[in-house]
N, C-alpha and C positions, 0 to 999 in steps of 0.2 A: 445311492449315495445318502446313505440315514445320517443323524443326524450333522449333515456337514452343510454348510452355505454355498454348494456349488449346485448351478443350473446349465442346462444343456440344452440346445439347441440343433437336432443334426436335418441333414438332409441327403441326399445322396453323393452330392460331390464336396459339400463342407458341412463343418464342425465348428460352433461358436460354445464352448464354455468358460461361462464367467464365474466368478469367485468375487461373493461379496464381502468376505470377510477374512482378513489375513492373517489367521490364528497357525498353529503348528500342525494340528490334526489337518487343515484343509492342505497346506503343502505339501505334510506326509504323502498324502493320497496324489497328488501330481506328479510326485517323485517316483512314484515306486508305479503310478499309470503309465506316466511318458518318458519319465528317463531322465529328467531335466538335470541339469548340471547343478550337485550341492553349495555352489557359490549363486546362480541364480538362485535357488532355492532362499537363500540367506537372504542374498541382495531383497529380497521380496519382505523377508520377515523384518529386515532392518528397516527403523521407521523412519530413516532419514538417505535420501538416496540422491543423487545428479541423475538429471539424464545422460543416457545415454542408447547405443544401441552394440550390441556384443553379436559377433557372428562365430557359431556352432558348424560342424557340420549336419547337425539335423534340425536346425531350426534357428530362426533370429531370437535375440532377446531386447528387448523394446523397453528404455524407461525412461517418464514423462511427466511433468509435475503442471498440473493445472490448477488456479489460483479457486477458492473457496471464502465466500463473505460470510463472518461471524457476524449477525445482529448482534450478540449480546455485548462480544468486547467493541462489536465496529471496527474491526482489524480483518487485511488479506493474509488468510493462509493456505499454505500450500497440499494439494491432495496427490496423491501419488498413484499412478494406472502403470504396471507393468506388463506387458507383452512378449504372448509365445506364438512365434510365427511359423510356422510348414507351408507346404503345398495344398493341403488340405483342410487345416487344423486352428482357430483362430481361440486361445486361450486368453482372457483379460483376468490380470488380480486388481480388488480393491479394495478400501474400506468403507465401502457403500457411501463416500460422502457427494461422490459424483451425480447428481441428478439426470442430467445429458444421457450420461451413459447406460443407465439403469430405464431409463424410458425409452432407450434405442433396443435394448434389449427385450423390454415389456412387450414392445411392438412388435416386433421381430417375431417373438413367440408368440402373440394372440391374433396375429393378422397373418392371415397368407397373403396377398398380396406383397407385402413389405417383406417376407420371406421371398417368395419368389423373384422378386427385385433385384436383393442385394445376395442372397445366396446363391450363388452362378459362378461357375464357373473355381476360381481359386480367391483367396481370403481379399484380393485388393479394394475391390470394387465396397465389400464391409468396412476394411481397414481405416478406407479414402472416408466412409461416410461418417462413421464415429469421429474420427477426426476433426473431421467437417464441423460435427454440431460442438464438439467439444469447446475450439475454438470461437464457434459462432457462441457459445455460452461468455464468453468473456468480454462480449459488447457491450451485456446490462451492466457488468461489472465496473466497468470504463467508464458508463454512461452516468453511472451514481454517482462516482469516483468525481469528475467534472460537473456535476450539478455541487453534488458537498465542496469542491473549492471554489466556485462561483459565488456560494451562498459566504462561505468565506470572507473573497475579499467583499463583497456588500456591506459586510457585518465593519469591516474594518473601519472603512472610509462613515458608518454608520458611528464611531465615537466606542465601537466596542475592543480594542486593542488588545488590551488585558485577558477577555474571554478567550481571543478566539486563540493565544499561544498554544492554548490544549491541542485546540480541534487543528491547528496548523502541523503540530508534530502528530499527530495521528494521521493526517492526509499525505504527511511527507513520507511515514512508516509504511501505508500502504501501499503509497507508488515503488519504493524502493524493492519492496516484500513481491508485488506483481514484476516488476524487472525480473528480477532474482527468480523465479519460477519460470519465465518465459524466456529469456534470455538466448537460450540453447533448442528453441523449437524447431526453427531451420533448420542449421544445422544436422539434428537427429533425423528428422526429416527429410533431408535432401542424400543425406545415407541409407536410410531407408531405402530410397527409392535406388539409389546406386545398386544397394546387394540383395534387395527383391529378385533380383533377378536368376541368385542361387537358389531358388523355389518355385518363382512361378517369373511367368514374362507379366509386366504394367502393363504391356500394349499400348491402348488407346488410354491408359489412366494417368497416362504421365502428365498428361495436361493437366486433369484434377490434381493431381498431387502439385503439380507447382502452384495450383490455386490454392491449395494448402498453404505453401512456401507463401504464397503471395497476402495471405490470410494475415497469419504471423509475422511477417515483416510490417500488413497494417498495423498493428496489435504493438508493435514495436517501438513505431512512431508517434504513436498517439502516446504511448509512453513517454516518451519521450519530450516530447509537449507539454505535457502534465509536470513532467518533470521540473522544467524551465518554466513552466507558470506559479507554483507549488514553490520554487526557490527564491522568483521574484516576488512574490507576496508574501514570504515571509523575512525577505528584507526591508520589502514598503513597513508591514507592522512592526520591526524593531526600529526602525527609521522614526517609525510614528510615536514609538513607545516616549525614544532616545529621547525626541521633541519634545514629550511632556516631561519625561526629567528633567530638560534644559532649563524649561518654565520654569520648573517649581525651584530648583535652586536657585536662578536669577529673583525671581521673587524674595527669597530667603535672605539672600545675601544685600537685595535690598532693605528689605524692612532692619537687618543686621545695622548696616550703614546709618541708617534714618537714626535708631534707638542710643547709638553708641555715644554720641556728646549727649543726648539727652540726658542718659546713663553717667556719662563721665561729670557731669555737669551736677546732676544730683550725688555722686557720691563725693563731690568735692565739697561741698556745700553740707555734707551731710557730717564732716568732720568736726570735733569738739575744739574746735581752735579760738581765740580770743582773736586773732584777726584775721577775718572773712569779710570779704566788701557785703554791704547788702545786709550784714548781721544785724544791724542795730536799726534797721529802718521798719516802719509799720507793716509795712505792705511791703515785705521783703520776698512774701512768698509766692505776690499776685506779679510782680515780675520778673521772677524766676521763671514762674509757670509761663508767661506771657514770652520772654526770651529763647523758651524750650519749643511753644510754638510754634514760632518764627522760624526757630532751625529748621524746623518738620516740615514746615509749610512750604523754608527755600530750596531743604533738599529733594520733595514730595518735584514741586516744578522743576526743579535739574532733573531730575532721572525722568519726566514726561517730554521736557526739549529735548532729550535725548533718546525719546521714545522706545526707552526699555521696557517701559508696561506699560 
């Protein structure tokens, strides 16, 4: 296989190749090896897929979307592992963003042992175990996920409101984004294990597999939580925001009130008329001033009896 991104793994009674790169040359060469149906073929190269699982009569087709953390944007996105299932025959496509999967396979290939383990028999006992870590990959992600909104609300209740809007809708993007990739695990899975059984018998793997099932329904709920954490805290901080707009207008509208006879008082006085009280006296302007104080002062103690600020 010169220059193509596919590796092989065989042994006498199975066959694990993967495909780390989902270009047209690497499909070509599965299409025209194994026969695969031109709409899986596609489904593969299309970079936006649901899972699901489609039943052939020479093989299942398996598609599965596992969540991938971007340091750079800080955003969950979705990675895509397609599945060619037989009797025999355990085909994965990717675009190498999968770590799990790629050091389950590194292993597999440089260790006998770990060959010996999981290559027995027919593809499940592999199937079960890639799954396994796949899922099990999805703890750190969760784990992050819940320290970053913890740190959150800290910040909140810390006088930082303002800051944290950003980081609040990036926490809610990503819970939403890991939903939406996970969503349909069971499901696909618990079909799986339904029509496994037109190629090889689960046997005794039926238990792993519901521990699968039972993986992804944890995986679901913690979602879930986050969810409801994630929407109450960002109600607390508009809550909080709301509050200090409240302030700042009440304030406004105080100092508003306090200025206006001062205001009104000076522009009345400030008229060219020949009769104005107060015009003709010396010290007309030290009781003006002295009058405008007095308002300031009684309205300054109204609005403290009234403990508006």
């Amino acid at each position: 296989m010169p220059n193509l991104n596919i590796q092989e793994i065989k042994t006498k009674n199975l066959t694990w190749i993967d495909v780390s790169s989902c270009e047209a040359k690497e499909m070509k060469y599965l299409e025209q090896k194994f026969k695969f149906h031109p709409l899986h073929i596609s489904d593969c190269l299309s970079p936006v897929q649901r899972p699901k699982l489609d039943v052939t009569s020479d093989y299942l087709f398996m598609v599965l979307l596992f969540p991938v953390y971007n340091r750079r944007t800080r955003k969950i996105i979705s990675s895509e592992i397609d599945f060619f299932i037989n009797s025999d025959t355990l085909v994965t496509v990717h675009r190498g963003e999968l770590s799990p999967l790629i050091n389950f396979f590194n292993l597999c290939q440089t260790t006998k042992e770990q060959k010996d383990k999981y290559f027995v028999g027919s593809p499940a006992f592999l199937i079960y175990e890639l799954l396994n870590r796949l899922l099990a990959s999805c703890n750190p992600i969760l784990g992050n996920m819940n320290l970053n909104i913890n740190g959150i609300e800290e910040n909140i209740f810390n006088g930082y409101e303002k800051r944290m809007v950003k980081e609040i809708l990036i926490a809610k993007t990503n819970v939403v984004n890991f939903r939406r990739i996970t969503q349909t695990h069971r499901l696909v899975v618990s079909k799986l294990l339904e029509k496994s059984s037109l190629f090889f018998s689960p046997g005794k793997l039926k238990i792993y597999f519901q521990e699968v099932i039972e993986n992804a329904e944890d995986i679901w709920q913690n979602l879930e939580n986050l969810r409801e954490t994630v929407e109450a805290i960002e109600q607390t901080n508009n809550s909080l925001i709301s509050f200090q707009l409240n302030d700042i207008i009440k304030i406004l509208t105080i100092i508003s009130i306090i200025v206006l006879p001062v205001s009104l008082m000076g522009t009345i006085f400030g008229m060219n008329l020949k009769f104005i009280p107060l015009m003709n006296q010396p010290f007309a302007f030290w009781i003006l001033l002295s009058i405008m104080t007095l308002i300031i002062i009684l309205l300054v103690g109204y609005f403290r009896r009234k403990k508006w600020f």
